[in-house]
C-alpha positions as CSV (number, residue, x, y, z in Angstrom):
1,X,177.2,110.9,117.4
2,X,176.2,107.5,117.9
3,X,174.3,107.1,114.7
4,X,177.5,108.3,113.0
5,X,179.5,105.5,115.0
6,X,176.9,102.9,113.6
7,X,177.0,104.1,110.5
8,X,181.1,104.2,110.4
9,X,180.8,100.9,111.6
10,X,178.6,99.4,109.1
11,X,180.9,100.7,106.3
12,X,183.6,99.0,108.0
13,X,182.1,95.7,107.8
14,X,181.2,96.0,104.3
15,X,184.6,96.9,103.2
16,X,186.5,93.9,105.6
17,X,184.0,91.8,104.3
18,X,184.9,92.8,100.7
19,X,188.4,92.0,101.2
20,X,188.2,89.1,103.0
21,X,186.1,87.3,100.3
22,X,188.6,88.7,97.8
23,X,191.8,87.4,99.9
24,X,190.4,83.8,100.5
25,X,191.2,81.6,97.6
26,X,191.6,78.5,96.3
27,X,192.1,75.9,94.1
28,X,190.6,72.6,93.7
29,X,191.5,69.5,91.3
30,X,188.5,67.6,90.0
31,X,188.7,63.5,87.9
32,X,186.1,63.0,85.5
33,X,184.8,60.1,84.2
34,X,182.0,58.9,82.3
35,X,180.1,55.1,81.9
36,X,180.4,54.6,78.1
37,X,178.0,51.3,77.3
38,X,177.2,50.7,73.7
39,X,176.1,47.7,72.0
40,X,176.3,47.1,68.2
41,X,175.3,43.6,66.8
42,X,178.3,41.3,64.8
43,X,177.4,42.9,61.5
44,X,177.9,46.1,62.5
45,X,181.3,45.6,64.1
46,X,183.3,42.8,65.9
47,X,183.7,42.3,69.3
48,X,187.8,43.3,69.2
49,X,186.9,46.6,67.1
50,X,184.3,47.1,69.9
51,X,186.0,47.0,72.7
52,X,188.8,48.8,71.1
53,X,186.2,51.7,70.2
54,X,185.0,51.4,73.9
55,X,188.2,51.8,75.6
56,X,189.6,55.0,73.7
57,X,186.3,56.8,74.4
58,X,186.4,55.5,77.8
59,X,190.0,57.4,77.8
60,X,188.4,60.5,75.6
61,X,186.2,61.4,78.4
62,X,188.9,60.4,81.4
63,X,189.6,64.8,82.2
64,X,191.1,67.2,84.8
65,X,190.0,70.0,86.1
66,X,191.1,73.1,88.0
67,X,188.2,75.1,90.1
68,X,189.8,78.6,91.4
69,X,187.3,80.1,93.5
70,X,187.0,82.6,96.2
71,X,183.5,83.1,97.7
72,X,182.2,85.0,95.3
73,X,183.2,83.7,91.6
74,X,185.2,81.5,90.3
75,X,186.9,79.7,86.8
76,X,186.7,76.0,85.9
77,X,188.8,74.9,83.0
78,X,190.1,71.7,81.9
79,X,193.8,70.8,82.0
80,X,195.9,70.6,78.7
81,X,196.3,67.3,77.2
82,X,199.1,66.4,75.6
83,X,197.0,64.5,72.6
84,X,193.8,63.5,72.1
85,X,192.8,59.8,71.1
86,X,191.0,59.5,68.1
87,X,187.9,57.7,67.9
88,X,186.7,55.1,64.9
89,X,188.5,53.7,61.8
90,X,187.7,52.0,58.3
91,X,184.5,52.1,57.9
92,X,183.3,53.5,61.0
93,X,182.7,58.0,62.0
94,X,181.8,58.1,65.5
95,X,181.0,61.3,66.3
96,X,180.7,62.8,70.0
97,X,178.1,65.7,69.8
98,X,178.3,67.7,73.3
99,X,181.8,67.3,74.7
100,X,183.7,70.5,75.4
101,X,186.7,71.2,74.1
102,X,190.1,71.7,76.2
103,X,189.9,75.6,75.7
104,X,186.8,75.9,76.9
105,X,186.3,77.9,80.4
106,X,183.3,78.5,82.6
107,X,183.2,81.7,85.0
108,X,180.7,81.8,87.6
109,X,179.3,84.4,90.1
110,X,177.8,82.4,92.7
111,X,176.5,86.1,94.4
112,X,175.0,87.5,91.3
113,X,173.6,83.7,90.2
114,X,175.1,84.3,86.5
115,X,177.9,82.9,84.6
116,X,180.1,83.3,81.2
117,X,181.2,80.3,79.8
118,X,183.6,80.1,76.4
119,X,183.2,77.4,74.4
120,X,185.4,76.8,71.1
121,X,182.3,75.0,69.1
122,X,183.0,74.0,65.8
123,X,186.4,76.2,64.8
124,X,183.8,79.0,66.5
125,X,184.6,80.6,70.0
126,X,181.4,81.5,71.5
127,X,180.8,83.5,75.1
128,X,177.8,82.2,76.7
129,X,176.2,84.6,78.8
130,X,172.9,83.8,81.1
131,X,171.6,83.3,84.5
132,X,172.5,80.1,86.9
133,X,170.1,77.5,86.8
134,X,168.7,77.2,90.6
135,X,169.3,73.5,91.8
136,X,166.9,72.7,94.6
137,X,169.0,70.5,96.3
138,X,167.6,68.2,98.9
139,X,169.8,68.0,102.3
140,X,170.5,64.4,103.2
141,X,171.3,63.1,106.6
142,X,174.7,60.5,105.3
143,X,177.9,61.7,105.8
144,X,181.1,60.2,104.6
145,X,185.0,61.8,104.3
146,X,186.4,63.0,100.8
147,X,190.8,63.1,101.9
148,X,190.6,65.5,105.4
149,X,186.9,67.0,104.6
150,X,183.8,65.2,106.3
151,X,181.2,65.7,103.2
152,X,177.3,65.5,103.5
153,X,175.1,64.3,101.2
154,X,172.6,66.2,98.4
155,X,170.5,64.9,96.1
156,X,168.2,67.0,93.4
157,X,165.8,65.4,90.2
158,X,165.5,66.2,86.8
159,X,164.0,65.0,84.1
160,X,166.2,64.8,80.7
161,X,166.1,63.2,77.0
162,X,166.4,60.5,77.0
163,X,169.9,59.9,74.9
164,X,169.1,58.4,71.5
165,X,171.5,55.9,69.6
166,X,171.4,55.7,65.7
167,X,173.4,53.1,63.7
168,X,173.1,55.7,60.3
169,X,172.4,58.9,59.5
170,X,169.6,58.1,57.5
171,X,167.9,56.5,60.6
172,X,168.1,59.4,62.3
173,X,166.9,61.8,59.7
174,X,163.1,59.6,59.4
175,X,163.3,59.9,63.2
176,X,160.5,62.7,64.1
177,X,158.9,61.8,67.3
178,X,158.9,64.0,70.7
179,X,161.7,63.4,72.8
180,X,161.0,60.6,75.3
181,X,162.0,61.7,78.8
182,X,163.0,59.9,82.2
183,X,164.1,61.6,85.5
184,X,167.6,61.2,87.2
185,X,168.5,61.6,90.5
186,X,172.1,63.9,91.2
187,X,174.3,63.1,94.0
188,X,176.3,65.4,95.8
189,X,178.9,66.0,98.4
190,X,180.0,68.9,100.1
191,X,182.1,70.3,102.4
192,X,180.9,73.0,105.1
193,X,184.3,73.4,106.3
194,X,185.3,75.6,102.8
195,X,182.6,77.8,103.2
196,X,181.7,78.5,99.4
197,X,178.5,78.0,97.8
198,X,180.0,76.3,94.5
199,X,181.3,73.2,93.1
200,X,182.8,71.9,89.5
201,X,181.3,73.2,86.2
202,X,177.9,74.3,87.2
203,X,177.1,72.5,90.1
204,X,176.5,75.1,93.2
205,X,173.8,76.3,95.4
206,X,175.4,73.9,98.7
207,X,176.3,75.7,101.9
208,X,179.4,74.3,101.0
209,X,182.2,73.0,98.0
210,X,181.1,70.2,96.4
211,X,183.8,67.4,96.2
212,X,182.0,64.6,94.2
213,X,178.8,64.6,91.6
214,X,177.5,61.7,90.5
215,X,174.7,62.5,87.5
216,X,173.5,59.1,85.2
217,X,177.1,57.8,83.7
218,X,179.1,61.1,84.7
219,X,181.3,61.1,88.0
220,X,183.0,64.0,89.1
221,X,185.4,63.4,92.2
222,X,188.0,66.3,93.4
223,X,191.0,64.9,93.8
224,X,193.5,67.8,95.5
225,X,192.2,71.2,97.3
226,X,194.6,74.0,98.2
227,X,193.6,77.0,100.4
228,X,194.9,80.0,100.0
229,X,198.0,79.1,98.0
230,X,201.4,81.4,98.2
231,X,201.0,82.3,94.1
232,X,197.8,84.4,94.0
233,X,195.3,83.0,91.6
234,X,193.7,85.0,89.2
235,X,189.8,85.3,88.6
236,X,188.4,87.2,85.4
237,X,185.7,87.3,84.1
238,X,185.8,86.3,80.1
239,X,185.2,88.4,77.6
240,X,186.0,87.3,74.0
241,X,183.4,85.3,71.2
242,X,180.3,85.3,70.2
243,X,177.9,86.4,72.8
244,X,174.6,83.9,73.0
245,X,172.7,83.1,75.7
246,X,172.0,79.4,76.4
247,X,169.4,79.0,74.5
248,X,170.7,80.5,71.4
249,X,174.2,78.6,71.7
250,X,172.2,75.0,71.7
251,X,170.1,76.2,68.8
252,X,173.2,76.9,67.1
253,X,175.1,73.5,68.1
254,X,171.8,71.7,66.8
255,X,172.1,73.0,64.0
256,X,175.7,72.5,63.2
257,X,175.6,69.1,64.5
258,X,173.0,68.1,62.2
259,X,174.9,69.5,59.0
260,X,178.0,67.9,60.5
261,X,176.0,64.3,60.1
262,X,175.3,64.8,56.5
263,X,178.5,65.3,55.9
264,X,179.8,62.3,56.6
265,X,176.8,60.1,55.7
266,X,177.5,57.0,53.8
267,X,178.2,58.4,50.1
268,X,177.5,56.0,46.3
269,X,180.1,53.9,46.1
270,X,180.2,53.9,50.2
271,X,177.4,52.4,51.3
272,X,178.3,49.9,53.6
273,X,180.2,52.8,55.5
274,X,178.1,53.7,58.9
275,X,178.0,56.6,61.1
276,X,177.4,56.4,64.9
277,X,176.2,59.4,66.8
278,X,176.7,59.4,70.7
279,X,175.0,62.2,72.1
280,X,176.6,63.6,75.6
281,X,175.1,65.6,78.4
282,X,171.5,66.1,80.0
């Protein structure tokens, strides 16, 4: 009789433990903003153009987010703008290789360590599929309050390409060396008091929410949370495009952004026309 009780009691547990990470929900409101430094000599492009150039992609990568989790998954997807500013003129292409577009969503499944992430690529919807990256996160002892949440500290390296700059596309094409690398250090800080082991776009792994992410230029700071709100908030999974992993979805966008730069490279009878490639991410 009494292993039947334990047993009966067990299942209980399971099941109220079930629903209670399926009843707890929430929804949290993340600012992004990225350092955007470039330097291009006089004969390239005036100071007035520059700074022109500088301040639209400034506002280009100026986004909102929504992160609806419970303690188990969750969806991050960017807000919809009503337009988006248009970088370059006359003689000038800039292109921005790496930046995600505004139907773009990434589920995770903090349990499972997997995620599914849609990305509109190109006129192309793909549905990346593949394993969490584990973040060994180092525990700091600084503390500091983000609105009512007292936040700790977390810091992790990494060592990423180093981003290259080209003034032409012809530059870039005689350019065959390896990849020079450097390492960054991520900064982090979370919240114990929402007890969930995730964060904005693929930051996780912190007995805790992350509410700010600093990595290199990028700054990532939530700027509303709301617990258990009265409308219920719906978590699915996604499910349509072109299923890649990782690996084969950069492969891809490698590709693509390579033909995309021949495209527009300076043309007879347009040679003093330049193209500037800004690769984001790392």
């Amino acid at each position: 009789m009494n292993t039947i009780i334990r047993v009966l009691v067990m299942a209980l547990t399971v099941v109220f433990s079930t629903v209670s990470a399926q009843e707890f929900q929430g929804v949290a409101t993340y600012k992004t903003q990225r350092k955007v430094d470039i330097k291009l000599d006089s004969t390239q492009m005036d100071s007035q153009m520059q700074e022109r150039m500088l301040a639209m992609m400034k506002k280009q990568f100026q986004k909102t987010y929504h992160l609806a989790f419970n303690k188990e998954v969750s969806t991050y997807k960017q807000e919809e703008e009503l337009d988006k500013p248009q970088v370059g003129g006359g003689d000038f292409q800039v292109m921005v290789v790496g930046n995600g577009g505004g139907d773009d969503v990434l589920y995770k499944n903090t349990k499972e360590s997997k995620y599914s992430e849609v990305r509109d690529s190109f006129g192309k919807i793909f549905l990346i599929q593949d394993e969490l990256e584990p973040i060994e996160w180092k525990l700091e002892s600084d503390t500091k309050y983000i609105g009512e949440y007292q936040c700790y500290k977390a810091t992790y390296t990494k060592e990423i390409e180093k981003a290259k700059v080209f003034s032409n596309i012809e530059e870039d094409k005689e350019d065959d060396t390896e990849p020079e690398m450097e390492e960054r250090t991520v900064t982090a800080w979370y919240t114990p008091q929402i007890a969930v082991t995730n964060g904005p776009d693929k930051y996780q792994g912190l007995p805790g929410l992350i509410l700010e992410v600093h990595d290199g230029d990028l700054t990532v700071i939530c700027s509303k949370i709301v617990l258990n709100p009265q409308d219920k908030v719906e978590i699915e999974e996604p499910t349509k495009g072109k299923k890649v992993n990782r690996d084969e979805y950069e492969k891809i966008m490698e590709k693509k952004a390579k033909e995309m730069m021949e495209r527009y490279a300076p043309r007879k009878g347009r040679d003093n026309g330049e193209t500037i490639e800004i690769r984001i991410g790392g």
